[in-house]
KOLMAR-154975 format. One record per atom (N, C-alpha, C): x, y negated, z; residue in three letters. Coordinates in steps of 0.05 Angstrom, whole numbers, plus 5000, padded with zeros to 4 digits. Example, Ala and Ser with C-alpha at 12.3 -4.5 7.8 and 13.67 -1.06 7.14 Angstrom:
// KOLMAR-154975
526451145156ALA 524650905156ALA 526450665156ALA 525750455142SER 527350215143SER 525849995157SER 
// end
This chain:
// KOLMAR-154975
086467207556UNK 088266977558UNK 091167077555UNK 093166937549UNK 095967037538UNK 097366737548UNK 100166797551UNK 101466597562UNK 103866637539UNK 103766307525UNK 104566347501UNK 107966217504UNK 110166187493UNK 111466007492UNK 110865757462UNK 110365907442UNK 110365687426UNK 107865827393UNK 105765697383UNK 105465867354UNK 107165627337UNK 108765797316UNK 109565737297UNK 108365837260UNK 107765557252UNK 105365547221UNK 108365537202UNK 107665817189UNK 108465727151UNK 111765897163UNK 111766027176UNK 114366187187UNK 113866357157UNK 116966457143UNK 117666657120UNK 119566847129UNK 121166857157UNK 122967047170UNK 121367257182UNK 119167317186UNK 117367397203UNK 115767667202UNK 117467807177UNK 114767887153UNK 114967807135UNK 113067917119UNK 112767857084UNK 110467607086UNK 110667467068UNK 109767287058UNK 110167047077UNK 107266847079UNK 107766627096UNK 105566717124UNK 107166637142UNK 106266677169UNK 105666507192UNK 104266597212UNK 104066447241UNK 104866687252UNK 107566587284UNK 107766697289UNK 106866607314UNK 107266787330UNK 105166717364UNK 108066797381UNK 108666717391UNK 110566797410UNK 109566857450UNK 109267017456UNK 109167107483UNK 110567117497UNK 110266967529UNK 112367037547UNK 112467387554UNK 114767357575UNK 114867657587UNK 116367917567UNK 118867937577UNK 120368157563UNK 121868397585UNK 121868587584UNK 122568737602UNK 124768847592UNK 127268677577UNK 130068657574UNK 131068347578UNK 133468487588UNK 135068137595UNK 137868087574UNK 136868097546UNK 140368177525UNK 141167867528UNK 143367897542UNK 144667567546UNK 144767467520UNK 145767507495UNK 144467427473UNK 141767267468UNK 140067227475UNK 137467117471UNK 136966937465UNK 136366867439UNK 135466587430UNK 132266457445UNK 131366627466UNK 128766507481UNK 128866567509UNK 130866537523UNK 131466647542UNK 128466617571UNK 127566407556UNK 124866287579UNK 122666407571UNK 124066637554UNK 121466857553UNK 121267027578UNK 123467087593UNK 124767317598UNK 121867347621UNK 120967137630UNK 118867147651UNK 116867237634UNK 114067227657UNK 111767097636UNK 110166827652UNK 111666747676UNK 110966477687UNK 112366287676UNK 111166097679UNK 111465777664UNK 113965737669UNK 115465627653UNK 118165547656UNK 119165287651UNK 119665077672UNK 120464847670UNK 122964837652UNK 123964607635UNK 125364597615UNK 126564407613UNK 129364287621UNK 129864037624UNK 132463977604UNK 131463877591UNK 133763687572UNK 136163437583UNK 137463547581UNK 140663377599UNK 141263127587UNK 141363107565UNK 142562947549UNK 139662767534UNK 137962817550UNK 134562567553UNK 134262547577UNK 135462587591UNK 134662427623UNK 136162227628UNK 134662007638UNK 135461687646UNK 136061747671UNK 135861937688UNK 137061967718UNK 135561707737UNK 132861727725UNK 130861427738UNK 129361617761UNK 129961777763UNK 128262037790UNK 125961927804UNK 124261897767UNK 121261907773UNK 120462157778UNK 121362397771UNK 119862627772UNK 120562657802UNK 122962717812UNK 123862747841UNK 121262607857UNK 120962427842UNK 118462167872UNK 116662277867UNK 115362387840UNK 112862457838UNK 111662807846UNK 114562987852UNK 114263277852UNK 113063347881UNK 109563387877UNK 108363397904UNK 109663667929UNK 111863857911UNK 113464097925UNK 114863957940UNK 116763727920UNK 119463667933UNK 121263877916UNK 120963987900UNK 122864157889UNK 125464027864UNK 125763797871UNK 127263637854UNK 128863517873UNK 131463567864UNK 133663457881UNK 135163177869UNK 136863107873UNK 138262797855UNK 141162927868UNK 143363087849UNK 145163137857UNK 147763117848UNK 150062927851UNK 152362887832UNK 151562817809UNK 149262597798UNK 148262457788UNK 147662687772UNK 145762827781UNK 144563107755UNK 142363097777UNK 139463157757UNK 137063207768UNK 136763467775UNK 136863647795UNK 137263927804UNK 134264017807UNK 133464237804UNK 130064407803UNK 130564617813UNK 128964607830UNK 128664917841UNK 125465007837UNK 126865187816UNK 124965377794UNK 122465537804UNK 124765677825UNK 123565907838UNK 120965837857UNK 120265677863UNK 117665607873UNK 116765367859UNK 117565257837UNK 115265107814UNK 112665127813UNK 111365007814UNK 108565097810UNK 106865077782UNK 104965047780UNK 102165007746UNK 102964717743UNK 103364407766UNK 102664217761UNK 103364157738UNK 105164007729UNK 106963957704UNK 107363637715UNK 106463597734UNK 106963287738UNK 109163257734UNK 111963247749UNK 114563187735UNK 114263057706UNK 112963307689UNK 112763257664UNK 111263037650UNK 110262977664UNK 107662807652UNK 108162537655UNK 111062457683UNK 110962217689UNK 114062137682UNK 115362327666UNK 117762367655UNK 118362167633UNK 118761867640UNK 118861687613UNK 120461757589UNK 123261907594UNK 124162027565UNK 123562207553UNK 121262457567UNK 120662667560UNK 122862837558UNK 124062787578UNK 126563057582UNK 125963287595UNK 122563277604UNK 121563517627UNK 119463617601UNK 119863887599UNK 118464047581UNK 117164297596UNK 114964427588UNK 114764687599UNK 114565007582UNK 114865207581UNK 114565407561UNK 112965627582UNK 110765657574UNK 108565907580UNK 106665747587UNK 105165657572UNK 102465557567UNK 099665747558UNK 097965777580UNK 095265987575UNK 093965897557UNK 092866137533UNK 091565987517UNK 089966197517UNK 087266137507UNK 084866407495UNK 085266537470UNK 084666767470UNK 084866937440UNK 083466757425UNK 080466657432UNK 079466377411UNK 081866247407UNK 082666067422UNK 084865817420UNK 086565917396UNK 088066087400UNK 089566317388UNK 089566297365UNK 087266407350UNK 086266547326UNK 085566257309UNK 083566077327UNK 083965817313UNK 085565757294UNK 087465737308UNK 091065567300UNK 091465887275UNK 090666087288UNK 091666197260UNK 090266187238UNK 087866147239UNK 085966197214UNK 086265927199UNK 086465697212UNK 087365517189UNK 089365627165UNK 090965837158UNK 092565827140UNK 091666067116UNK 089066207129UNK 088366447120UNK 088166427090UNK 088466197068UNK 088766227048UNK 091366317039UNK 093766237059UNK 096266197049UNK 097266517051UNK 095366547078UNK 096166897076UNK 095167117050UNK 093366977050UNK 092467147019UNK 093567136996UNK 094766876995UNK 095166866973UNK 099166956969UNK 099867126984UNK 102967016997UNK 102567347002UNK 100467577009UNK 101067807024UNK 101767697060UNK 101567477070UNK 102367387095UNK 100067397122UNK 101267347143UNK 099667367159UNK 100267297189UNK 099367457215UNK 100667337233UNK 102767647245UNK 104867387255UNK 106667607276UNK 106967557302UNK 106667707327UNK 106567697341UNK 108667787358UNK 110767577367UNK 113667627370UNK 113567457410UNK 115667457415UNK 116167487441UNK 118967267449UNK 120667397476UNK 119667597489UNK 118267887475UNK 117168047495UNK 115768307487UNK 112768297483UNK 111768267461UNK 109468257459UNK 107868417484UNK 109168747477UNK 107068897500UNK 106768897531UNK 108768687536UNK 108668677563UNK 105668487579UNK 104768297553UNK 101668237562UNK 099668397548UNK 100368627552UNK 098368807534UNK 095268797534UNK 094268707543UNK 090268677554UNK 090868487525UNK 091568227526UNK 090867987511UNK 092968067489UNK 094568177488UNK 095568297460UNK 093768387439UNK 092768587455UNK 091468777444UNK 089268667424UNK 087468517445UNK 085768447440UNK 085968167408UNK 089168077409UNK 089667947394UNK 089868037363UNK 090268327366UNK 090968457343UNK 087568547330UNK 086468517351UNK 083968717346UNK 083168477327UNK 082468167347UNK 081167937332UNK 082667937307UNK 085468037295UNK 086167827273UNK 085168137250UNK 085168307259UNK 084668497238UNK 080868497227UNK 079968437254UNK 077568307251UNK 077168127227UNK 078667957229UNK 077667607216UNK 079967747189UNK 080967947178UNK 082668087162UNK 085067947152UNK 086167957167UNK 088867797179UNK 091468077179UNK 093468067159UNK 095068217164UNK 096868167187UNK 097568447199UNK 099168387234UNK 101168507233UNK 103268377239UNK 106068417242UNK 106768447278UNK 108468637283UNK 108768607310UNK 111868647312UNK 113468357323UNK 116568437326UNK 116568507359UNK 117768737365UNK 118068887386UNK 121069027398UNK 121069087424UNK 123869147430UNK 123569577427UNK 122169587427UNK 120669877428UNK 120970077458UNK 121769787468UNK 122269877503UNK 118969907515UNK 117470057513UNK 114270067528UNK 113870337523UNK 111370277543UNK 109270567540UNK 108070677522UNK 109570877512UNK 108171097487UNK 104770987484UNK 104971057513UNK 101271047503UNK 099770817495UNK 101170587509UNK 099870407488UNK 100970357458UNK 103870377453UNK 104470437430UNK 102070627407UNK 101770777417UNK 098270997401UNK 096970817399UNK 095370727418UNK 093370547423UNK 092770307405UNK 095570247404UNK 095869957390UNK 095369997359UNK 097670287348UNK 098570257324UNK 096570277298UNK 094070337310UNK 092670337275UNK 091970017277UNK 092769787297UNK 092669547287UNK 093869347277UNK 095869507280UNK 098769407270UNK 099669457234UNK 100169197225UNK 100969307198UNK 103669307193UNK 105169217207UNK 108069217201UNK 109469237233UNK 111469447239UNK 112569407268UNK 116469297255UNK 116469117269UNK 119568957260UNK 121269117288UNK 122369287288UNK 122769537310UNK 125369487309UNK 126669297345UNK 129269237342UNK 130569557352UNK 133169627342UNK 134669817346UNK 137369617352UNK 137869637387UNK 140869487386UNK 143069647387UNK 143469967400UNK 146170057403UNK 144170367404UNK 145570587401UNK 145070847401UNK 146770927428UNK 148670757446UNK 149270867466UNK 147470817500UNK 146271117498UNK 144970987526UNK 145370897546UNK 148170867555UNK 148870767581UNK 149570437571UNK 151170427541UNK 152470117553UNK 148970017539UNK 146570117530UNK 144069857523UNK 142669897555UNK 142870057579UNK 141670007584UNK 143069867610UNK 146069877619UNK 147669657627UNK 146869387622UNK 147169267596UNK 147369077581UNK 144368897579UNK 143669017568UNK 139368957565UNK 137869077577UNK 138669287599UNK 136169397605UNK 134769677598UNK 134669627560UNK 134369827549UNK 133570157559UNK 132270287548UNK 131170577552UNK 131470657525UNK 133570757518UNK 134270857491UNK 132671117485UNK 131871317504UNK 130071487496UNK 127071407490UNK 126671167514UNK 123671137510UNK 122771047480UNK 125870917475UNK 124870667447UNK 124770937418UNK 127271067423UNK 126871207404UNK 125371487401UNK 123371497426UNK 120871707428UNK 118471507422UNK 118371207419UNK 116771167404UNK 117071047373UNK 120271027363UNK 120271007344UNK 119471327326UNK 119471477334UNK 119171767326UNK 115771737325UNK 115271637333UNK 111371647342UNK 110171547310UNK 111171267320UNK 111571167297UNK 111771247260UNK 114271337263UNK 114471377238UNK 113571657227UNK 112371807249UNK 110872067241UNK 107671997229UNK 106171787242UNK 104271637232UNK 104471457205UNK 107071267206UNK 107571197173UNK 110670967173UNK 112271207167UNK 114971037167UNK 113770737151UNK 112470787137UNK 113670557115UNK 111670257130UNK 111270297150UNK 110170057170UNK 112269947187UNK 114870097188UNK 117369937205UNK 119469877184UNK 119769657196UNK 123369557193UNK 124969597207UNK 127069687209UNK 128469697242UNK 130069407228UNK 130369237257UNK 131369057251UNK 134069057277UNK 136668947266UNK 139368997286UNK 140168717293UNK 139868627315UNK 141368437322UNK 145168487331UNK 146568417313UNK 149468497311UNK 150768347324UNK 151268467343UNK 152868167367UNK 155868357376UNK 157768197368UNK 160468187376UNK 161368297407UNK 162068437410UNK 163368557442UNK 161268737446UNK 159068697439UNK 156868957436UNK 156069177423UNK 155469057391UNK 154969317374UNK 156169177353UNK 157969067347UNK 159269047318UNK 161669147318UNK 160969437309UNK 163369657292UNK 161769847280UNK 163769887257UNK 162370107249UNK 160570387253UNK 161470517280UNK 160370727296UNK 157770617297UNK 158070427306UNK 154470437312UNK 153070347303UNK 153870067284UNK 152170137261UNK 151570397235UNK 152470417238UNK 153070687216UNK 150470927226UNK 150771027258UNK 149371157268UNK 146771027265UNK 145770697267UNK 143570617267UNK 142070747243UNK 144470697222UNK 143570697191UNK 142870997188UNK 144071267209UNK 143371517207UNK 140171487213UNK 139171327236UNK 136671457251UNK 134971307231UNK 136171097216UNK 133471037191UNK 132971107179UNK 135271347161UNK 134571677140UNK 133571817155UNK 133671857188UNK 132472127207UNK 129672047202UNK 129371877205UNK 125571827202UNK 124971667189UNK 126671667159UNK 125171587131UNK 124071367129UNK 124671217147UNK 124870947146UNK 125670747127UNK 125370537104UNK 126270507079UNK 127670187078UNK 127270007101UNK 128369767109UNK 129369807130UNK 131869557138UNK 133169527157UNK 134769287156UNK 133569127173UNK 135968797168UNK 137468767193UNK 139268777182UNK 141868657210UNK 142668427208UNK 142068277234UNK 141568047242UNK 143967927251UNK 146467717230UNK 148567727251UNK 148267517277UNK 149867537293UNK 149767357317UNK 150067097316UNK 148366817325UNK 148566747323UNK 148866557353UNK 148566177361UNK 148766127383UNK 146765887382UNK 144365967362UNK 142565677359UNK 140665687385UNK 139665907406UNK 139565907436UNK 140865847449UNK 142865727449UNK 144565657473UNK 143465457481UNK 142365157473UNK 141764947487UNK 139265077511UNK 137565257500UNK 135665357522UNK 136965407557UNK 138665547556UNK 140165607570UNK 140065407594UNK 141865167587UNK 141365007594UNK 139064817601UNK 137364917587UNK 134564767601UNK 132764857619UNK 133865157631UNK 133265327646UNK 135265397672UNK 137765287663UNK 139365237682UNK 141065577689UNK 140965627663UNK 142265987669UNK 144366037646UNK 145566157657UNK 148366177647UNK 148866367623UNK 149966227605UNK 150066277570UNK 153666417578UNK 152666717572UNK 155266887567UNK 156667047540UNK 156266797518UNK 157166717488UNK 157966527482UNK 159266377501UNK 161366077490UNK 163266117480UNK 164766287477UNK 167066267472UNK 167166497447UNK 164866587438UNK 163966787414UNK 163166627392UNK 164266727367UNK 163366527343UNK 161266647331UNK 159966577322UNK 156866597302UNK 158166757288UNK 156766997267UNK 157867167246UNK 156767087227UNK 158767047207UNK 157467007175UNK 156567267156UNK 153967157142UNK 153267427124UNK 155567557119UNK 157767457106UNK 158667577084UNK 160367787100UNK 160667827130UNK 162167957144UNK 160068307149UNK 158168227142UNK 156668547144UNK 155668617110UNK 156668517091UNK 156268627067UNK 157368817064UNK 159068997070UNK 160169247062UNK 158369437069UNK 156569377083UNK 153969557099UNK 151869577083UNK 150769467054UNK 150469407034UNK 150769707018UNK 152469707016UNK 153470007000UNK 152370247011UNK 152970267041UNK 151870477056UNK 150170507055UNK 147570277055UNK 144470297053UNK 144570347024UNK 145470266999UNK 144870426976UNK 145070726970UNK 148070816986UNK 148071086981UNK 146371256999UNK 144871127016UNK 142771287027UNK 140571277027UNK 140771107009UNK 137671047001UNK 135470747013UNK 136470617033UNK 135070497043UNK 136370247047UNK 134370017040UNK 134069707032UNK 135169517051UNK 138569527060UNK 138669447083UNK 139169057080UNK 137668897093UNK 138268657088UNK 139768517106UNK 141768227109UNK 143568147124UNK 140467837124UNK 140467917156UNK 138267637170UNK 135867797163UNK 133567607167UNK 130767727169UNK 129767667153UNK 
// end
């Protein structure tokens, strides 16, 4: 069983060709950046939309906790002892009450993916298995990668490369593509900031690409006040010639997560940061030519 937030059919950012991607709760980084921030758990996450609530506090009457308040005409939740019901949700006439981490079976799973198995063939496509951190539900991960290589399903895995070596081994002859985020080369401010284990990630990016560079992308999410300067990108672009690595897309920042934020009731610390346009990391373009490696702006 896996506790999913959402699968998404016919995804082309994801990997090569056309895709499903499976998204998993549970990430063991917190990058205030996050376009899924109701990953960050892997318990269910109530989701309330502000601007669809009629303030009719049916859910308040119906929440058998009591965990619904009516406060300065705003419907208030207290999260932290929520439970499985979903009633709120169910009796919610605008559908302003949503939930994200729904259990599903590797059957259920694979279902939803195998409907497209022509498109993957015919496209080089397949499924990706993106997050949150995939490896943090590792049992039903695993076992996810096993079923789709089974039913011969190419597997993509987008990852923070924050985990255990050993399952990293474990995993990798089922893996056909690792989308391997790299955010900063400095280990104090990634692991301030996100959390981050900059040795662990890059002792298993080294694992990795000793087995077969040409199965990763490192992919850079470029966020402003964090890692957008040259230094560190530049250094990123060193550790992708250190281990012969031959792609790399830098992702600029964007703020299409922010409404989540709010539907979780947690505080978005990028308001006042503007989105970056491609054309602001094309000089980085050149650098990846003269070193040989395919660097792309987005995914």
């Amino acid at each position: 069983m896996l506790r999913i937030m959402e699968i998404e059919r016919f995804a082309v950012h994801d990997g090569p060709g056309i895709r499903t991607v499976v998204f998993l709760q549970g990430c063991p980084l917190f990058c205030p950046w996050c376009a899924n921030p109701e990953s960050h758990v892997i318990k269910k996450q109530l989701m309330h939309l502000e601007n669809k609530c009629v303030r009719c506090q049916t859910c308040l009457k119906n929440c058998p906790k009591g965990n619904i308040k009516f406060i300065n005409n705003r419907m208030v939740f207290d999260r932290s002892t929520c439970g499985e019901c979903e009633i709120c949700g169910e009796f919610c006439p605008s559908r302003a009450i949503s939930f994200s981490g729904r259990t599903k079976s590797i059957d259920e799973i694979m279902t939803e993916v195998m409907k497209d198995k022509d498109y993957y063939d015919d496209s080089n496509g397949g499924i990706t298995i993106s997050g949150g951190e995939p490896f943090v539900q590792y049992e039903g991960f695993y076992k996810l990668l096993k079923e789709s290589k089974k039913q011969g399903v190419n597997t993509a895995v987008e990852t923070t490369g924050n985990v255990d070596l050993e399952r990293i081994m474990e995993a990798e002859p089922y893996i056909d593509l690792f989308l391997f985020d790299i955010k900063h080369t400095n280990k104090k401010k990634l692991l301030e900031v996100t959390g981050g284990n900059l040795d662990k990630i890059l002792n298993n990016l080294e694992y990795i690409s000793s087995k077969n560079p040409n199965k990763i992308i490192i992919r850079v999410p470029i966020i402003p006040t964090f890692n957008y300067d040259d230094k560190t990108i530049n250094e990123i672009i060193d550790l992708t010639c250190k281990y012969k690595i031959k792609e790399l897309h830098l992702l600029p920042f964007h703020t299409l997560g922010k409404n989540k934020y709010d539907q979780i009731d947690k505080e978005y610390k990028f308001n006042d940061i503007k989105m970056l346009n491609k054309n602001e990391l094309k000089k980085y373009l050149k650098v990846g030519n003269r070193e040989g490696i395919c660097i792309k702006i987005g995914g």
